[in-house]
N, C-alpha and C positions, 0 to 999 in steps of 0.2 A: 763537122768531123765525126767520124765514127770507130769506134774499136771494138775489134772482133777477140773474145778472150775465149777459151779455151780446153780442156784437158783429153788426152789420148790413153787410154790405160789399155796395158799390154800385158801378156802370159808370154814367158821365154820358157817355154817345156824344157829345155835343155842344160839349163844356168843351175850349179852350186856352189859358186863363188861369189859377193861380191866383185870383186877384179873379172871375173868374166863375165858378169851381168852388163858390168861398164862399156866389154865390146861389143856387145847385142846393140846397146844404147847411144852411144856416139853416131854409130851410121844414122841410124834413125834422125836423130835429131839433128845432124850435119845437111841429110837430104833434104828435112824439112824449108832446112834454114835457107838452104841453095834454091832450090825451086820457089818457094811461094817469099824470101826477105824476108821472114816472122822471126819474132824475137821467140826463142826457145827453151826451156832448160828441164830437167827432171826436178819433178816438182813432190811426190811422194814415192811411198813404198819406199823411201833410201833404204834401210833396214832389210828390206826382202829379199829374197833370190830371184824368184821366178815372176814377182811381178812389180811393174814399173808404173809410175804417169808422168804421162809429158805435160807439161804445160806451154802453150803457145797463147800469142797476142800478133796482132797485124791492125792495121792503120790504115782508113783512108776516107774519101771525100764522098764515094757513094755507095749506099748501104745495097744493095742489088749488086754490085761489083765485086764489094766485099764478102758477100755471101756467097754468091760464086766462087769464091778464094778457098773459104772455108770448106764447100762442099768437096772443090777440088783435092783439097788437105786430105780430107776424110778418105776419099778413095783411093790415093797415096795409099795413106794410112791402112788402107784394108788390103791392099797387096804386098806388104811388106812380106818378104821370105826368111826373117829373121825373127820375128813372132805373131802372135797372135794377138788380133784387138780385139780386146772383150768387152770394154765399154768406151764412148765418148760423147762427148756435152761441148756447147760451145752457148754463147750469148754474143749480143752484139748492143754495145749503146750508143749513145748518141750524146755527146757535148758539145 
């Protein structure tokens, strides 16, 4: 078994509210969730405005397939029209 963990950090140029950072961030992480079944949620930056991290994990039997999951996330992630990805990292183990 293998698991693919994660994080997405994001610029919202747009965002001065908490409560509208929130609607930048639901889409995001609802898409995630829909397309690739990863477990999701904002994982830092809660305190920020303008920037966010996702964290995401996914599961599975083989690490090549998984990794393709992940790659796929990423460029998800890179065309989102809701912000900017500025950085992301992912690992994968092995139990």
């Amino acid at each position: 078994m293998f698991i693919a963990s994660g994080i997405l950090k994001y610029k919202i140029h747009e965002c001065f509210s908490l409560k509208e950072k929130r609607s930048y961030v639901k889409p995001i992480i609802a898409k995630i969730q829909r397309e690739f079944n990863a477990s999701v949620c904002e994982s830092g930056s809660l305190d920020k405005f303008q920037i966010t991290e996702i964290g995401f994990s996914m599961v599975g039997n083989d690490k090549t397939v998984l990794n393709s999951k992940v790659d796929k996330l990423f460029n998800l992630a890179e065309t989102s029209s809701l912000a900017e990805l500025i950085d992301s990292q992912y690992d994968i183990y092995r139990f």
